[in-house]
C-alpha positions in Angstrom: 42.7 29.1 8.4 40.8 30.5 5.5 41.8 28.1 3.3 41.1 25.5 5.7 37.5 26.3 6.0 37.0 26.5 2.4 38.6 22.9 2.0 35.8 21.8 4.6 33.1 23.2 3.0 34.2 22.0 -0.5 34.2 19.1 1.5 30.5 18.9 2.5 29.2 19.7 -0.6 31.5 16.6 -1.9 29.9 14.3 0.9 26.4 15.7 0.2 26.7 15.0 -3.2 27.4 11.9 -3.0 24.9 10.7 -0.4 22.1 12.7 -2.8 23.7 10.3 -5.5 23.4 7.0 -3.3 20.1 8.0 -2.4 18.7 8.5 -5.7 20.6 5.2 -6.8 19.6 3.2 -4.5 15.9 4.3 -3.5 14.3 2.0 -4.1 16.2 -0.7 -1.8 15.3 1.4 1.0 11.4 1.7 -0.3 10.7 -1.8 -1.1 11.7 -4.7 0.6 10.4 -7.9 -1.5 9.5 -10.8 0.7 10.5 -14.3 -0.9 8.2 -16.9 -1.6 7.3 -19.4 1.1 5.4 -22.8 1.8 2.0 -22.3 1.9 -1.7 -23.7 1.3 -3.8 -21.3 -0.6 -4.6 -21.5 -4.1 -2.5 -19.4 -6.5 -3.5 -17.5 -9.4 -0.8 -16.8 -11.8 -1.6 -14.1 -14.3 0.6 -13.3 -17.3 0.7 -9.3 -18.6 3.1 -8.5 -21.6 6.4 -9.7 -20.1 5.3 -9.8 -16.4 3.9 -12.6 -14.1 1.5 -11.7 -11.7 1.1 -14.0 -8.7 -2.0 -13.6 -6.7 -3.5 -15.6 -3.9 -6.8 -16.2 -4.1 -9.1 -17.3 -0.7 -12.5 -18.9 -0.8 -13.4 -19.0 -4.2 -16.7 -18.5 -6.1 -18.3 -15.7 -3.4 -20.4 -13.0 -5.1 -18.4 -10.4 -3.1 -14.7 -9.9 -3.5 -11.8 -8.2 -2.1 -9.1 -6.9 -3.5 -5.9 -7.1 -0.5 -2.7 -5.0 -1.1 -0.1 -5.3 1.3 2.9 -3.1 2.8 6.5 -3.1 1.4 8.0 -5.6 3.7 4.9 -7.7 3.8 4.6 -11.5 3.4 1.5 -11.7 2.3 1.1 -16.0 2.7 1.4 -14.8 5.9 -1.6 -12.1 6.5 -3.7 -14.5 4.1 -4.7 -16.6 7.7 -6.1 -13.5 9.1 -8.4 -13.1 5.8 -9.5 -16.6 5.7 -10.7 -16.6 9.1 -12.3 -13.0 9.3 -13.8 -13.4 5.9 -15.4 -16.6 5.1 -18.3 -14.9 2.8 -15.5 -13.0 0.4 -13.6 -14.0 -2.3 -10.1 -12.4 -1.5 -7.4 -11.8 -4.2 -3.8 -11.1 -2.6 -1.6 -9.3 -5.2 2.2 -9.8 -5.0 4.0 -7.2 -6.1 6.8 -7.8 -8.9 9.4 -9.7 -7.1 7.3 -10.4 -4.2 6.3 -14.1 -3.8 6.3 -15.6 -7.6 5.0 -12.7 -9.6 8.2 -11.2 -12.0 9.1 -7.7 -13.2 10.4 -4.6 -12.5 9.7 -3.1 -9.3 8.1 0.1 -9.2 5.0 2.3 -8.7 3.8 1.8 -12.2 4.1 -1.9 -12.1 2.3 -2.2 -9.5 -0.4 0.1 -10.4 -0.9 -1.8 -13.4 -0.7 -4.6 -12.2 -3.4 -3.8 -9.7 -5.8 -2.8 -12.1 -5.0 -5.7 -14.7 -6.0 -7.7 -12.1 -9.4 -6.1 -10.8 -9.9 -6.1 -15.0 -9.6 -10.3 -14.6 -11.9 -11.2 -11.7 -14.5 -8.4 -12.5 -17.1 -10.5 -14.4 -16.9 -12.8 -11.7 -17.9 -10.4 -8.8 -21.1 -8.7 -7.8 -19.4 -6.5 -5.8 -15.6 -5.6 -5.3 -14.2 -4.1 -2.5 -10.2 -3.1 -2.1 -7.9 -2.8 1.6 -5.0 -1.3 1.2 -2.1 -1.7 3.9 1.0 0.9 4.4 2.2 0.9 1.1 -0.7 -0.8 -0.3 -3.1 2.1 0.7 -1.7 3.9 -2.3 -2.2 1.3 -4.4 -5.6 0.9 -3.4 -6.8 4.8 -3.5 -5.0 4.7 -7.3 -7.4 1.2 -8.2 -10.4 3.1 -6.6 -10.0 6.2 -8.3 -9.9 4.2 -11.9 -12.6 1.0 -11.1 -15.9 0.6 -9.1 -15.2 -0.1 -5.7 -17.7 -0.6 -3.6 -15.9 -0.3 -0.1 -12.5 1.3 0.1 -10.5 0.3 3.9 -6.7 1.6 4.3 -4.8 0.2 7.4 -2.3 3.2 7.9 -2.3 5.0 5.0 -0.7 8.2 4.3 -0.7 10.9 2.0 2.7 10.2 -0.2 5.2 8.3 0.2 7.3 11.6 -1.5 6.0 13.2 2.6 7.0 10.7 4.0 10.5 10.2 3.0 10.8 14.0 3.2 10.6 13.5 6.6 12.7 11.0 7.6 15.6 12.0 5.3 14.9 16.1 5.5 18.2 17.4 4.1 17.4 16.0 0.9 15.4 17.3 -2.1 13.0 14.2 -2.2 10.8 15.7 -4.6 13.2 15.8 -7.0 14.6 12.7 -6.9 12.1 10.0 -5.8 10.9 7.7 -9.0 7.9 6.1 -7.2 6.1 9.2 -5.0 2.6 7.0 -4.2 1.1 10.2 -4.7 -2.7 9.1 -2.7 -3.9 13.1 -2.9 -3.3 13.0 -6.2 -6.1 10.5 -7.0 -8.3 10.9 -3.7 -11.0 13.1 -5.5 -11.1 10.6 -8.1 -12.5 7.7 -6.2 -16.5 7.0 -7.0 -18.6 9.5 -4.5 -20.6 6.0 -3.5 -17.3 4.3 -1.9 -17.5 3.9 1.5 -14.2 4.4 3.2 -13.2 3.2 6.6 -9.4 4.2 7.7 -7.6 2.9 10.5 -4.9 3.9 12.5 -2.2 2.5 14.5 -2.2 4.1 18.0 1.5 3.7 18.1 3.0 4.7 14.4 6.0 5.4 14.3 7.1 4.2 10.7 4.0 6.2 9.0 3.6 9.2 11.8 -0.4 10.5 12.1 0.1 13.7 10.2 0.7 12.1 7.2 -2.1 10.0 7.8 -4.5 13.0 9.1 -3.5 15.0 5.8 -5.0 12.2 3.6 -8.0 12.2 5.7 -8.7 16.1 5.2 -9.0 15.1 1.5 -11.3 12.1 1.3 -15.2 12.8 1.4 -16.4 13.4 4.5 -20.0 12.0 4.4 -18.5 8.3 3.1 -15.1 8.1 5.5 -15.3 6.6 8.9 -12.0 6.6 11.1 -10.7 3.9 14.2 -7.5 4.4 16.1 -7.2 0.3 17.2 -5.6 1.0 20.6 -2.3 -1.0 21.9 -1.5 -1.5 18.6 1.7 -0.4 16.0 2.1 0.3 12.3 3.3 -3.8 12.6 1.2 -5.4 14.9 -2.3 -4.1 13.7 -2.9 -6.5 10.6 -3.1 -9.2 13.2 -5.5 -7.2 15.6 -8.8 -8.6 15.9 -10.8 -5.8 16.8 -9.7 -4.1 13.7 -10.8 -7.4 11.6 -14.6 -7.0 13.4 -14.4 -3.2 12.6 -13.9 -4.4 8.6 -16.2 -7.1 8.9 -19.2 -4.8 10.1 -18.3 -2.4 7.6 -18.7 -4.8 4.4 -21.6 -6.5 5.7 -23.3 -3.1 5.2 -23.0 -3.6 1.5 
């Protein structure tokens, strides 16, 4: 019977091993989940950085104001750009695809996309009186990180959270995360870095299941107090509020302050 037992347990460490090792392998295909490209009508902006091509849409051109739009991890952005158009006639809106979302190349990671997000604020600067960034899901990170290193005037995150390293703890808690994740979208990390003038509105699903509230209330605690403004959008999900309207008259209201 002894023996047994210690079979078993030799056993589970096997198992857990392995599933540690599967995990670590193949983190990434359960973190990002590239959308293909698809027929469309908006202008496209193709940018080329060292090996990388960087594909960006880019909505009503030659406005004084920009925004910079970065989207969540299973988001087809073609598809949010609508919503934008509509909402935002008086912007200039730049819609970055990550590497191996839409046309845009490269290896797929944190750092990619993080430089890719600032090479492309770098390229439309001159242009703009003003820029502004929204960040969705995953995309909150990456706007946070571009606000902590550029001027941005307005700063809007559509279910953020605090790291993606949380978050994952969470759903997979048996696992040391924090050791093995390669791309932790670290947001606390840079939140006292963004420019004390950026005015930051953050909205929440009232339904989130995929991005609970306590990660979300845990970045809040850290951004400044005087500049942040915060909406639940009632009836809503961490899926179905990019196409909420209220939430688009919430943002509108809040750049048109600037």
């Amino acid at each position: 019977m002894q023996k047994i037992l210690k079979n078993l347990v030799k056993l589970s460490i096997l198992i857990y091993l392995v599933m540690v090792a599967i995990l670590y392998i193949y983190q990434r295909d359960l973190l990002f989940f590239p959308q293909p490209k698809k027929n469309h009508t908006f202008k496209e902006m193709i940018l080329k950085q060292k090996d990388e091509k960087i594909d960006v849409l880019v909505i009503n051109q030659n406005k004084s104001n920009a925004i910079l739009y970065f989207g969540g991890n299973a988001e087809d952005i073609s598809q949010t750009a609508p919503n934008f158009k509509k909402n935002f006639p008086n912007h200039t809106i730049y819609m970055l695809y990550y590497p191996q979302y839409g046309n845009s190349k490269g290896e797929l990671s944190q750092k990619n996309i993080f430089d890719n997000a600032l090479f492309l604020y770098n390229k439309i600067k001159a242009k703009h009186k003003t820029i502004s960034t929204i960040g969705r899901s995953l995309g909150t990170g990456v706007a946070i990180y571009t606000a902590s290193k550029k001027d941005i005037k307005n700063l809007v995150l559509i279910t953020p959270y605090d790291s993606i390293t949380n978050v994952a703890q969470g759903r997979y808690p048996i696992f040391p995360i924090p050791l093995l994740i390669k791309d932790p979208f670290n947001s606390l990390q840079y939140v006292a870095n963004i420019n004390i003038k950026s005015n930051i509105l953050v909205f929440l699903a009232s339904s989130d299941k995929v991005v609970p509230h306590k990660y979300a209330n845990n970045l809040i605690k850290h951004l400044n107090k005087d500049k942040t403004i915060v909406k639940t959008i009632a009836n809503t999900t961490h899926g179905t509020i990019i196409n909420n309207q209220l939430m688009y008259k919430n943002i509108l209201d809040f750049l048109d302050k600037e």
